[in-house]
Every structure is written in structure tokens, then in C-alpha cells.
TORLUMKOL-494148 format. One line per field, with one value per atom (N, C-alpha, C): residue number from 1; z, y, x; atom name. Coordinates in steps of 0.001 Angstrom, whole numbers. Each point is the difference from the previous one (the first is absolute). Layout:
<sites>
num (NUM	...);
c3 (Z	...);
c2 (Y	...);
c1 (X	...);
atomo (CA	...);
</sites>
This chain:
<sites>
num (1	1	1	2	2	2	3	3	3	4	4	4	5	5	5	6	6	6	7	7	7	8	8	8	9	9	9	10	10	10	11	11	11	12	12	12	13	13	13	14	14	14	15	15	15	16	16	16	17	17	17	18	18	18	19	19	19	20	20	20	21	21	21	22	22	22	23	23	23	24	24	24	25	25	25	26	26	26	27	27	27	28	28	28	29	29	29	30	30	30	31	31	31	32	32	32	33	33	33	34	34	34	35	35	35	36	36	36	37	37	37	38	38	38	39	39	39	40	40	40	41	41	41	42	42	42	43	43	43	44	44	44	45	45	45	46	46	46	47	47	47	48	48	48	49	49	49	50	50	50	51	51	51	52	52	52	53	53	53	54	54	54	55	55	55	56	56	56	57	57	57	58	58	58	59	59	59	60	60	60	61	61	61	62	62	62	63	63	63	64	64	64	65	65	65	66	66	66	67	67	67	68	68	68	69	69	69	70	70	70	71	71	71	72	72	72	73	73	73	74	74	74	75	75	75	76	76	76	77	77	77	78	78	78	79	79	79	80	80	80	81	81	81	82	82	82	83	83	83);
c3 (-20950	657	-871	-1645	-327	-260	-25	-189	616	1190	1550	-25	-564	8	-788	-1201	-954	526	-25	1235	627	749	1162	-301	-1180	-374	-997	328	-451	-1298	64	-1438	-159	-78	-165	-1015	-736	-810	-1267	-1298	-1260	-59	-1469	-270	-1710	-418	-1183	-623	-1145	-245	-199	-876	-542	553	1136	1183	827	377	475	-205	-1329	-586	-187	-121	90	1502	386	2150	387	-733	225	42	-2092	-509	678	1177	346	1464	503	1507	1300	-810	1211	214	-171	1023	437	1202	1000	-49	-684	-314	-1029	-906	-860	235	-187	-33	-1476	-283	-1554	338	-707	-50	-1118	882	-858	-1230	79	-1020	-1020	73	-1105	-1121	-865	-1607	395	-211	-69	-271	-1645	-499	143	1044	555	1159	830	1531	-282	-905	-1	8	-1056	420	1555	377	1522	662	27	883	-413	-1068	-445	743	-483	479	1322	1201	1245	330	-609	546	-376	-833	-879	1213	413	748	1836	325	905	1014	-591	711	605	603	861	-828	-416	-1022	570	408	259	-1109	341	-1114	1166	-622	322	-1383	104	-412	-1026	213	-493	-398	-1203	-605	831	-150	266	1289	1157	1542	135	-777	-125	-138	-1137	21	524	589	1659	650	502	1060	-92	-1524	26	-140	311	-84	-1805	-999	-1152	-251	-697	-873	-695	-558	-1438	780	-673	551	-496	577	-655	488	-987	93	846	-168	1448	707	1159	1140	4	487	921	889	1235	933	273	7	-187	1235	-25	1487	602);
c2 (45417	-893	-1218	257	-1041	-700	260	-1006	-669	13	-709	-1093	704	-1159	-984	607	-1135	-1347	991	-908	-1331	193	-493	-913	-79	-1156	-678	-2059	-257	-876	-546	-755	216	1097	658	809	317	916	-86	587	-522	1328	-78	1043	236	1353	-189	570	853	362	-1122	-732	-857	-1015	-912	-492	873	962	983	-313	909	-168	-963	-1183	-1882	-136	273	132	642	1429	644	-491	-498	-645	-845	-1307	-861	-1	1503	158	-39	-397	-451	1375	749	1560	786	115	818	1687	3	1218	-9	1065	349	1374	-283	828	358	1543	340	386	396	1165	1067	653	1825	71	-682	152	-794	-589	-1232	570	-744	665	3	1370	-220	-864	62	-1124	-1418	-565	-1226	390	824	102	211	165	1149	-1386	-872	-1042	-777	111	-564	1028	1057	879	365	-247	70	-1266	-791	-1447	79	182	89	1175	791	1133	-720	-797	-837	-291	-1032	-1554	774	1097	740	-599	-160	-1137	1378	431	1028	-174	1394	58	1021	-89	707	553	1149	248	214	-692	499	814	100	1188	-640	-1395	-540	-1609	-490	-1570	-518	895	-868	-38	707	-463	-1272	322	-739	-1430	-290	-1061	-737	1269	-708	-661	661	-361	-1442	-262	-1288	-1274	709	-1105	-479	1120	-505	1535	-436	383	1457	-189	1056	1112	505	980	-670	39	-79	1272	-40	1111	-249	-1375	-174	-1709	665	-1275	41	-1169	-521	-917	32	-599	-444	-1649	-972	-185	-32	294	-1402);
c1 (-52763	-941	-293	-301	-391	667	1862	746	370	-405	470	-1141	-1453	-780	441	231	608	667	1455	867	-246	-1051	-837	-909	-588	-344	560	301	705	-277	-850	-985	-975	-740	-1140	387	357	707	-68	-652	15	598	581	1649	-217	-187	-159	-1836	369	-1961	-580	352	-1000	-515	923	-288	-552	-112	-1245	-665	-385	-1170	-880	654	-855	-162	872	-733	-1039	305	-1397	-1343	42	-1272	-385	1251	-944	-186	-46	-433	1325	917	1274	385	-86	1081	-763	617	-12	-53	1403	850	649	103	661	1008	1342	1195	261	548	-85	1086	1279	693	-187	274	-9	881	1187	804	-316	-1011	26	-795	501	-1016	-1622	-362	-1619	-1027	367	-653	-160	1107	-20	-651	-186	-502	-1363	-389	-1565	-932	235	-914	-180	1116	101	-1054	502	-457	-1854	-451	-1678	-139	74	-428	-285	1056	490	-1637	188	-1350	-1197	-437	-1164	30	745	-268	449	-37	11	1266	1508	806	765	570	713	1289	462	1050	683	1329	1285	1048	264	1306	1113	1565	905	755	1278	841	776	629	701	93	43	218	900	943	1755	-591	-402	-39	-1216	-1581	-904	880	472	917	458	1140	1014	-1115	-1101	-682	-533	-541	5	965	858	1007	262	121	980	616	985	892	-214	-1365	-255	-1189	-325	-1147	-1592	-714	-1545	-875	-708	-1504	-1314	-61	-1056	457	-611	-35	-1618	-486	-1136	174	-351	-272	-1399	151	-956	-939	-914	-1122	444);
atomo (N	CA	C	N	CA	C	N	CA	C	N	CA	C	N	CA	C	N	CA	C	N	CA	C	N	CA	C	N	CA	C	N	CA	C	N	CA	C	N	CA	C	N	CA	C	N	CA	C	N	CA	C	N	CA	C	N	CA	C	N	CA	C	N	CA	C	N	CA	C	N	CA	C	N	CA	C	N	CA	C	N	CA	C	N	CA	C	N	CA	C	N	CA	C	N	CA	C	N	CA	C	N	CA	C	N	CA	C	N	CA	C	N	CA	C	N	CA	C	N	CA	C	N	CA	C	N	CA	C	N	CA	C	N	CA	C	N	CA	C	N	CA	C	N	CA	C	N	CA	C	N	CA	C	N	CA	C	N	CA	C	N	CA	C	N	CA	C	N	CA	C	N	CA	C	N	CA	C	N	CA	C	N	CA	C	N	CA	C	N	CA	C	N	CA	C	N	CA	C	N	CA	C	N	CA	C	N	CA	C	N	CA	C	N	CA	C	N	CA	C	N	CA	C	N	CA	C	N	CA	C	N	CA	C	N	CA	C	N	CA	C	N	CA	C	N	CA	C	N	CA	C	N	CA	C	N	CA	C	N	CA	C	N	CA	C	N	CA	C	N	CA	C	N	CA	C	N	CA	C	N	CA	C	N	CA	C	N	CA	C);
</sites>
């Protein structure tokens, strides 16, 4: 499901934790996408923050598909989608 959302939107999309994480702080997302496979210690701040600031947080299964979905190459650990 959540990779179809992904998909589906087409410049709304920040790609990457740390660009998260600065989206978060300044109110722009919607949604936050994590994957499961990704190193903890990079997801965990996403994922506190995301519960702080009460933003609706999804896990999928996989980087490499999270990735595809946004349209690159490599895998990433989180998506957000920008309100």
C-alpha cells in the first residue's frame, strides 16, 4: 500500500533521513515512510520525532523497493510526504 502511495505522488516527496528530519522540524510532512530493513540507528530518530510531532508513520519491508518507488536507483530508509 504504501508504495503505491509513494509512487503516486510526484513532487511532494523528500527522500532521505536527514531531509526528513529538517521537514519534520519545519512542519512540511504529512507522512513518514521507514523501512524495516534499514539500520536502526538511522530510523529511530525519524521514527521518535514522527511520534513527538504526532505525523502518521508507516513501515514497509524494504529500501531497495522504498527506492524504486521513488523513482531512484539506490535504496533509502525514509520517505516523507509533504502536506
Amino acid at each position: 500500500m504504501s508504495y503505491e502511495k509513494v509512487t503516486q505522488v510526484n513532487n511532494g516527496l523528500i527522500i532521505g533521513t536527514k531531509q526528513t528530519v529538517k521537514a519534520m522540524k519545519n512542519g512540511e510532512v504529512s507522512e513518514v515512510i521507514i523501512a524495516d530493513d534499514a539500520d536502526q540507528q538511522v530510523t529511530s530518530k525519524v521514527s521518535r520525532l514522527a511520534n513527538e510531532l504526532k505525523i502518521p508513520c508507516v513501515r514497509v519491508d524494504s529500501m531497495k523497493k522504498l527506492g524504486n518507488a521513488c523513482g531512484i536507483d539506490v535504496g533509502t530508509a525514509t520517505v516523507a510526504i509533504k502536506q
